[in-house]
C-alpha positions, 0 to 999 in steps of 0.5 A: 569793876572786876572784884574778883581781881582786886588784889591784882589791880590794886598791884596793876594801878601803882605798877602800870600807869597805863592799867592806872588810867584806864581804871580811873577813865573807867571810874569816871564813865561809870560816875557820869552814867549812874550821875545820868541814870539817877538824874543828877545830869542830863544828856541824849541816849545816843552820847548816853550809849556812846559813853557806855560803850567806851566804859564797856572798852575800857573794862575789857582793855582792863580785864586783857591787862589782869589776864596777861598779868596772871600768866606772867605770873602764873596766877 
């Protein structure tokens, strides 16, 4: 999620536990999509879309995180 800013979470996840838990939530959607995707579990394409809407909102939860950490230190 957001190489380009990986400097900046790798300072976010030790300094900020909210960015923390939004960044593993959004790891473990991701696994359990791509775990779906592949076969590897199985579930309806309505909670199939539900859950990538939450990893769609926490990315963008993330992302406001990495841009307000950026101009506070006008990066």
């Amino acid at each position: 999620m957001l190489h380009e800013y990986r400097d900046i979470i790798s300072k976010l996840k030790v300094d900020n536990a909210h960015f923390a838990k939004i960044f593993e939530k959004h790891n473990e959607l991701d696994q359990k999509i791509t775990d779906v995707d592949e076969g590897r579990e199985h579930m309806s394409d309505l909670d199939l879309d539900a859950l990538k809407k939450e990893k769609l909102k926490l990315k963008d939860e993330a992302y406001a995180i990495i841009v307000a950490y950026k101009k506070e230190n006008n990066l």
